[in-house]
C-alpha positions in Angstrom: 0.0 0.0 0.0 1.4 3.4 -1.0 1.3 6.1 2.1 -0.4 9.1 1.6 1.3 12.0 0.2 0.1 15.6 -1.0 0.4 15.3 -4.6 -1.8 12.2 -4.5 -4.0 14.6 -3.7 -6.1 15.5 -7.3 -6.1 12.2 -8.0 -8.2 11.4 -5.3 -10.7 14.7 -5.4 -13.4 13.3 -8.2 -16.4 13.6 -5.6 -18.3 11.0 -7.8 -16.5 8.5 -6.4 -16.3 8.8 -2.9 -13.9 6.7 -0.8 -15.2 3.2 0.5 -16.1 2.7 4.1 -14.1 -0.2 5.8 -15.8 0.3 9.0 -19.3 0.1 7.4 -18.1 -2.6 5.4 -16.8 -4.7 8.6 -20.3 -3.8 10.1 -21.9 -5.7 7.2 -20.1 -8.1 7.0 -18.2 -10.2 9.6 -20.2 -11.3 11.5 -20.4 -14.3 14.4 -21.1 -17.6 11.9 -20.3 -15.7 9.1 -18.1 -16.3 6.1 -16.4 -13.3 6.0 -13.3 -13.2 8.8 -12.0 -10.1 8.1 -12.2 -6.8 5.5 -9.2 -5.0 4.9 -9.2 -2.1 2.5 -6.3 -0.2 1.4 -5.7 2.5 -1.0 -3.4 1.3 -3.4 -1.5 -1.9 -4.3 -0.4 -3.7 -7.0 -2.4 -6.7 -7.1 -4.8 -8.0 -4.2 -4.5 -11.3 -5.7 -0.7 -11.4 -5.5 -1.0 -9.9 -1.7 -3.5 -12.3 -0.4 -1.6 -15.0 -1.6 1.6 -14.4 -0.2 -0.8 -13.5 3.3 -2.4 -16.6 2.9 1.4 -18.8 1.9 3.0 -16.8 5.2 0.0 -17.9 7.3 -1.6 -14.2 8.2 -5.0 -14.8 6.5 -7.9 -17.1 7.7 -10.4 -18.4 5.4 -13.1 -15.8 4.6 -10.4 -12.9 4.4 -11.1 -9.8 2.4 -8.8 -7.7 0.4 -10.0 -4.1 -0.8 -8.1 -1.8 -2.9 -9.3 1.7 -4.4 -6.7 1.2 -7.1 -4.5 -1.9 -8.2 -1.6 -0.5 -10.2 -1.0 -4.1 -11.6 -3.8 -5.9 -11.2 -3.8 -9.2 -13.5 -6.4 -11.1 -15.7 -6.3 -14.2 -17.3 -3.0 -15.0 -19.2 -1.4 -12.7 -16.7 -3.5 -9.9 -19.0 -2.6 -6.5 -17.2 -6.3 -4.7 -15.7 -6.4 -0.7 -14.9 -8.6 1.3 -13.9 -8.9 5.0 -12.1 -8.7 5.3 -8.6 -12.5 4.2 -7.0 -13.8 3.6 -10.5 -14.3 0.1 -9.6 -14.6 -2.9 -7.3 -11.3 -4.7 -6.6 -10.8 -7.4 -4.3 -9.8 -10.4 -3.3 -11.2 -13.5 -1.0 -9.2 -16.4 1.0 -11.4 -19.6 0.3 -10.8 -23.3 2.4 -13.0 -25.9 1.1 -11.7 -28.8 3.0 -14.7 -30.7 3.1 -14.7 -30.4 -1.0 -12.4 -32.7 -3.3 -9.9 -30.5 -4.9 -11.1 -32.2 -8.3 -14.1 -29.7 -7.7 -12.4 -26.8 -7.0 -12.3 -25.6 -10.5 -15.8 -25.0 -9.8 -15.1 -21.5 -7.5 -14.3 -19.3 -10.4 -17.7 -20.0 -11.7 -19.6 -19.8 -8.7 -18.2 -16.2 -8.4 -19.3 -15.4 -11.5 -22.7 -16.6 -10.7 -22.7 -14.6 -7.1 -21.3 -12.0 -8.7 -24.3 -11.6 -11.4 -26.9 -12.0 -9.5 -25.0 -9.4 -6.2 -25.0 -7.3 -9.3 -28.7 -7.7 -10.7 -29.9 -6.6 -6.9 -27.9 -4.0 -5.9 -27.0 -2.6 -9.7 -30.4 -3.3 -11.8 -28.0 -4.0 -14.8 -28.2 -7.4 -16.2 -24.6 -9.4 -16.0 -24.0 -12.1 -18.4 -21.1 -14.6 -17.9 -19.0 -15.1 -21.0 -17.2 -18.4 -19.8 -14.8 -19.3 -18.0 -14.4 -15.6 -15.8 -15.9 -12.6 -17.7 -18.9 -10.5 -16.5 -20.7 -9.0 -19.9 -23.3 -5.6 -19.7 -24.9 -4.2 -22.5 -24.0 -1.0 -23.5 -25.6 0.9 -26.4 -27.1 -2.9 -27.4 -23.0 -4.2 -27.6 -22.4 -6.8 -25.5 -19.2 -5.2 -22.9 -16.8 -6.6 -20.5 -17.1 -4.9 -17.5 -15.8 -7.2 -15.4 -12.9 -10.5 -14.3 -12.5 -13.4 -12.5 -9.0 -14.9 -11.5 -8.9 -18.3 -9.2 -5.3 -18.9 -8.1 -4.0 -21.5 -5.3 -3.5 -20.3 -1.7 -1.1 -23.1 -0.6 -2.3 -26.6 -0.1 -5.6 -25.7 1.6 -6.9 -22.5 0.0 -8.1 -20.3 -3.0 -7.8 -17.0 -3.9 -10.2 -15.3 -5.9 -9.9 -12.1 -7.0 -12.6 -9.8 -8.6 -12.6 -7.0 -10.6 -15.8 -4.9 -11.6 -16.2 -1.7 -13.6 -18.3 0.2 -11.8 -18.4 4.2 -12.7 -16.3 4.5 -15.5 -16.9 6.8 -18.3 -16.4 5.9 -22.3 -13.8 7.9 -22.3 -11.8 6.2 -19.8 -12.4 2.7 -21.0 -8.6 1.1 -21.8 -10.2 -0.8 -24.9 -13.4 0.0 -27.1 -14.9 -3.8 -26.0 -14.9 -2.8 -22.3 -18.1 -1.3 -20.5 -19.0 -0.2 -17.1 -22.7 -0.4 -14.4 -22.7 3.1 -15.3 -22.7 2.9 -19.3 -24.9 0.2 -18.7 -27.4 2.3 -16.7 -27.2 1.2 -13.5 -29.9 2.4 -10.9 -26.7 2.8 -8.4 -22.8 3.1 -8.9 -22.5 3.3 -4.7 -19.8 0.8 -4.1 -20.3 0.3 -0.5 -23.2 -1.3 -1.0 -22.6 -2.9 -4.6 -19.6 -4.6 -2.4 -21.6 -5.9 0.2 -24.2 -7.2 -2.2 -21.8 -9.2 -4.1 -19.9 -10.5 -0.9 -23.2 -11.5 0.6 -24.2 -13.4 -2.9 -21.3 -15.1 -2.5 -21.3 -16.6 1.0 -24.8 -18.1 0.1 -23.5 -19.6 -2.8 -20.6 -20.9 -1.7 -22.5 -22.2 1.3 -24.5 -24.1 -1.1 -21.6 -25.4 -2.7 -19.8 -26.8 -0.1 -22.7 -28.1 1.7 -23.1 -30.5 -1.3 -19.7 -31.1 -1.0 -18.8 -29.6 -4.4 -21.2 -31.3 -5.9 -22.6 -28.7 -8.9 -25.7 -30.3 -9.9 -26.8 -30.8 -6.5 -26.0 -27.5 -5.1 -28.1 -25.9 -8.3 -24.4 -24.2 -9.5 -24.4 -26.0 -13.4 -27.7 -25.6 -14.1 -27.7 -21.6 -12.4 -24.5 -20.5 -14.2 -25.6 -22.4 -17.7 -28.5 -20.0 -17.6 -27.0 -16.8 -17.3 -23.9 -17.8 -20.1 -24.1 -15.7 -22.7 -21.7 -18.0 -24.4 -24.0 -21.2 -25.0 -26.5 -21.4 -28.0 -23.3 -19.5 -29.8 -20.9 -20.2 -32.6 -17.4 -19.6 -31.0 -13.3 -20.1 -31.5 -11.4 -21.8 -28.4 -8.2 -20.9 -28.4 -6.7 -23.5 -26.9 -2.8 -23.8 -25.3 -0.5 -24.8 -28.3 -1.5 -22.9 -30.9 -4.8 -25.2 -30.8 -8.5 -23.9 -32.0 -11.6 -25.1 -32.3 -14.8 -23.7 -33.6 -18.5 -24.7 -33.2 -21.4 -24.0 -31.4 -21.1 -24.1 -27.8 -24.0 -26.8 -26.4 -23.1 -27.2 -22.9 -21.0 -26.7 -19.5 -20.3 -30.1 -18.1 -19.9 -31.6 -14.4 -16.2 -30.7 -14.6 -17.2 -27.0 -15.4 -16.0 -27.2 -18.8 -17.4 -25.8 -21.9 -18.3 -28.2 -24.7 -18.4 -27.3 -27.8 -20.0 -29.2 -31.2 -17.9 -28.9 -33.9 -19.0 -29.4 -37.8 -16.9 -32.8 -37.6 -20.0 -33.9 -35.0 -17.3 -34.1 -32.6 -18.1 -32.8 -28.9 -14.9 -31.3 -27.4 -14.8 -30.1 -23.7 -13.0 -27.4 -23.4 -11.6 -26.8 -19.8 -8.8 -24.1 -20.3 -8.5 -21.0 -23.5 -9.5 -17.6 -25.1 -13.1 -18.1 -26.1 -14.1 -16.1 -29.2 -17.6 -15.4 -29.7 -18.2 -15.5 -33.9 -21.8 -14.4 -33.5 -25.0 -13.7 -31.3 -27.1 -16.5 -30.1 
């Protein structure tokens, strides 16, 4: 975290985006039974990700930790894919997960269940519609173009734990978008761009579904995770390109999401390829 200092100062004056709350947050959240152990929130940092790991490897975080940061300065995507945003533009943060009473075979599951707690924190709190473009993108609709507006990234936590970091574009203007394909709960017209509770919301989404999850022990039929996140992808019913590792694509329609999480795809050949890892492309609309 990078101490105050005064020419910081105009960075941090847009009085749109007001600074996030960690006591009122803390209030919300932890509480006795809860999920969430503990909500940290700092003003700057590289990656929350990268920070909660190394907590979690050291041994200072407990499952249910909370990361916050108002800005990341090198915050990561998929493929190591670098993510930036203004200062308090967005939601950035990062959980500890331990779910020892899940086989680790099914832990490949918790980037999807974010997405789905995500989506529907979002839907309540926002009033803007997320679609999840598989494996870890939130989609809005801005101006009737599907948009990323948001990122998922799952990494291992030692042998015991997860972390999963989140990133959301939540007040950004067009002009401030780093590519033309990304979008933002304000382009999309969202009823509120308040991040305290947008934060809570989603946090809260999530503890119930990962409750579910894990009470099922993983299980994502059971717990209602496959059928819940098939029905808010945007990328099933459509013709797509996997670009798989190796210099490897494939392209047909995308038909399903399997027990494993993985997308299957049917290609011309009639042949059904899961695909559990790549860049998905979508060729057309559904």
């Amino acid at each position: 975290m990078t101490p105050h200092n005064a020419s910081d100062d105009n960075r941090w004056s847009d009085l749109d985006r007001p600074p996030l709350n960690a006591a009122a947050l803390r209030r919300g959240l932890v509480r006795e039974g809860g999920l969430w152990s503990e909500v940290e929130l700092v003003r700057r940092t590289g990656s929350t990700n990268s920070d909660l790991v190394a907590r979690a490897a050291a041994g200072r975080a407990d499952e249910g930790a909370v990361l916050v940061a108002e800005e990341q300065t090198a915050g990561r995507g998929r493929l190591d894919r670098q993510w930036t945003a203004p200062p308090r533009s967005g939601l950035f943060f990062s959980v500890l997960l331990k779910p020892a009473e899940v086989p680790v075979a099914r832990w490949g599951w918790l980037p999807l269940l974010t997405g789905v707690a995500v989506a529907t924190g979002l839907s309540r709190a926002a009033g803007v519609d997320t679609a999840l473009k598989w494996p870890n993108d939130l989609l809005v609709t801005v101006g009737g173009e599907e948009r990323k507006t948001g990122g998922i990234l799952a990494e291992r936590a030692g042998d015991d734990g997860v972390v999963i970091g989140v990133g959301i574009n939540v007040s950004l203007r067009a002009q401030e978008l780093p590519v033309p394909q990304a979008g933002s709960l304000a382009l999309a017209g969202a009823v509120s761009t308040d991040r305290d509770p947008l934060l809570r919301g989603v946090l809260r989404s999530l503890e119930d579904w990962y409750g579910r999850w894990r009470s099922a022990g993983g299980d994502p039929a059971l717990s209602g995770l496959q059928e819940t996140y098939a029905a808010g992808c945007a990328t099933l019913g459509r013709t797509v390109r996997a670009e798989l590792p190796g210099d490897r694509s494939v392209v047909g329609e995308a038909i399903a999401i399997d027990g494993d999480g993985r997308l299957v795809i049917a290609t011309e050949a009639g042949v059904r390829e899961p695909v559990g890892a790549g860049d998905i492309v979508h060729l057309r609309p559904a």
